[in-house]
C-alpha angles and dihedrals in degrees: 000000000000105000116236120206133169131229123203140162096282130055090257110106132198119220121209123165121207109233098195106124122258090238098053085046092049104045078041095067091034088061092048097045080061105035096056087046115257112129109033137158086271104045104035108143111238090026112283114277111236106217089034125099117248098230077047107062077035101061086040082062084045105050085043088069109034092062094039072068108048089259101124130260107281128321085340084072140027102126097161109167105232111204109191115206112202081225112099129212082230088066091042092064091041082055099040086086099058093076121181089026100105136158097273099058087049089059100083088051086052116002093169095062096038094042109113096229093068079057125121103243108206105197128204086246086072083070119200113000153142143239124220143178114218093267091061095246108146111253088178148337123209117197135174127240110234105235090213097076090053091227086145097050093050085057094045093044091048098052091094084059094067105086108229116281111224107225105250125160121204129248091218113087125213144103091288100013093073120069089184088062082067094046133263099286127126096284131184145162123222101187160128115238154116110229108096092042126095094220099046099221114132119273142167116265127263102235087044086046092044095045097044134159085027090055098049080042092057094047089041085055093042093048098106090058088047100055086039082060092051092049093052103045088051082062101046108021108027098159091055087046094050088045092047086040095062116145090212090073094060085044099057100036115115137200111290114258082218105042111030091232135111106268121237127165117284110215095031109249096009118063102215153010136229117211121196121182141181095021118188152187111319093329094134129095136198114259140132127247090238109179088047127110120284091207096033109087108221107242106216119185119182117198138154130114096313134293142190123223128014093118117165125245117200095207094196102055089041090248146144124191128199102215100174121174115298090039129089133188141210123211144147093255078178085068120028119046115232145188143173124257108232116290102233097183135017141000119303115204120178142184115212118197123211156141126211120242084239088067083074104032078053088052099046088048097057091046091045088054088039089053092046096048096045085049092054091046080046086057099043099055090042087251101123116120091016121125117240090256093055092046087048092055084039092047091051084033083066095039089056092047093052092047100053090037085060087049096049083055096050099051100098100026127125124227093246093059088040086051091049101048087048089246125132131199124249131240090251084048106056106080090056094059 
């Protein structure tokens, strides 16, 4: 049974329990992650097994990472901890818009609600879990990272890859803008996106283009843990992994202005990747990551030696969420300002994954002109309204028309004009010249 529990203003809680059966829930799941379309014939991970039933090859995925999780093996399993926040998604959109007002400005009108004590703590000893508002939209999901596939150590190890990153702040203000708003700590972007460039196409972005070949070094080392993410968000999220999947991406990618190649995304389903380093004491401020997706959960995967500390605190749910080494956590950073407590001991290094809302306002742009285009062609040729059987018939009508046309042109010539037009008889022809 997944464990409810409520989460209010004040420290009381309110246990429920959801007495649906593990099996409903499972097969459940099983149903959506195909119906939305991510696991189909084509992108089955592994290749699809012909002889074997879809749900079937599905629920094996499935299993795999639930008990990857300490959930249990199957519709035996499935014990997921379900915290519910009073805040809807709904309120944090309608908040979105009120950008610099955060949580820590608001202390001095009510210093008892906003006071960290009066907090949720969700320890590591809750396992895996999720957040959700009332309306069962996911607030946050924590996960852990299984040791056995060594992800941590390849980001440890390939610390030494990344070049040194001198300590700037920006000029600009803002929720992103401001590095200063995330702390002073060795800070880049590895991404694909659009919105630092005039003309708004995707690129690559400047730190991953400067610090090449060590940048595309360090994501070749860290693949394993990419394509693990992806996994992973395909489970849990498979609406976010079918948007960030869109073919339309790889279709209207061009070359790359900095490397001469043809562009792709660089952490599969997430665009880019945000490294910070060296983190210290309470460095860290509240702030939002403003220019990233709505719909698109942040990844945030803190790893190093070993810290204490640099928790993260979700102002607006009231909340505060151990995420030690070994641990990782999904959340809308567009939405919910956020912070580290202070870091007491060690060196906290983390990878955020994201992708910025102007991906897809790229992407629907460029459908929007390729539609467009394809519907004046349409026009011109008197195709517009007709099914695709019936352009198909018209299309070879016209091949045919043009052929026997030619061959009405070429009946009296002689071989010299022909010759000198570049056309050739045909075998059928011959005889007539």
């Amino acid at each position: 049974m997944d464990t409810e529990e409520a989460v209010g203003t004040s420290q009381e809680t309110r246990i429920t329990t959801d007495f649906t059966s593990s099996q409903v829930r499972f097969e459940k799941k099983i149903t959506h992650l195909i119906r939305v379309g991510a696991f189909t014939t084509t992108n089955m991970p592994g290749g699809y097994k012909r002889g074997i039933p879809h749900s079937e090859q599905v629920s094996q995925h499935l299993s795999t990472w639930m008990a990857g999780q300490n959930l249990g093996v199957g519709v035996s399993g499935f014990q997921l901890g379900r915290f519910i926040t009073s805040m809807t998604k709904e309120n944090l959109l309608i908040r979105s818009s009120w950008r610099g007002l955060h949580p820590s400005l608001l202390e001095q009108h009510n210093p008892v609600e906003w006071a960290m004590e009066n907090f949720r703590r969700l320890s590591v000893a809750d396992g895996t879990c999720g957040i959700y508002d009332v309306q069962g939209e996911c607030m946050g999901f924590r996960f852990r990272i299984p040791e056995e596939d060594n992800h941590l150590q390849r980001l440890n190890s390939s610390n030494h890859i990344l070049p040194l990153q001198p300590l700037t702040c920006s000029k600009k203000k803002g929720d992103s803008a401001n590095p200063a708003q995330r702390g002073i700590h060795d800070q880049r972007h590895y991404a694909l996106w659009t919105a630092y460039h005039k003309d708004m196409e995707l690129q690559y972005s400047k730190e991953y283009t400067d610090q090449l070949p060590s940048s595309s070094h360090w994501i070749s080392t860290n693949e394993p843990l990419t394509q693990w993410i992806d996994n992973y968000v395909r489970l849990v999220f498979p609406e976010q992994w079918v948007k960030c999947h869109n073919p339309g991406f790889e279709k209207h990618l061009g070359i790359s202005t900095a490397t001469g190649e043809a562009m792709k995304s660089l952490f599969a389903g997430y665009h880019g990747v945000c490294i910070n380093r060296n983190m210290v004491g309470g460095e860290s401020k509240p702030h939002k990551d403003a220019k990233d997706s709505h719909t698109v959960l942040n990844t945030v995967i803190p790893y190093g030696e070993g810290f204490s500390g640099g928790e993260l605190i979700l102002w607006e749910l009231k909340m505060i969420v151990e995420i030690p080494v070994g641990w990782g956590f999904s959340f809308p950073g567009s939405l919910i300002t956020h912070s580290l407590t202070p870091i007491t001991g060690g060196v906290r290094h983390s990878v955020d994954y994201f992708t910025h809302e102007a991906d897809f306002q790229w992407l629907a742009k460029k459908e929007e002109a390729s539609s467009k285009f394809l519907q004046d062609k349409e026009k011109k040729n008197g195709h517009e309204g007709r099914s695709r059987k019936q352009k198909r018939k018209a299309k070879t009508r016209l091949v045919v028309e043009k052929q026997r046309k030619q061959q009405r042109k070429l009946k009296g010539m002689t071989k010299k004009k022909e010759r000198q037009i570049g056309l050739k008889l045909g075998a059928d022809f011959g005889k007539h010249a």
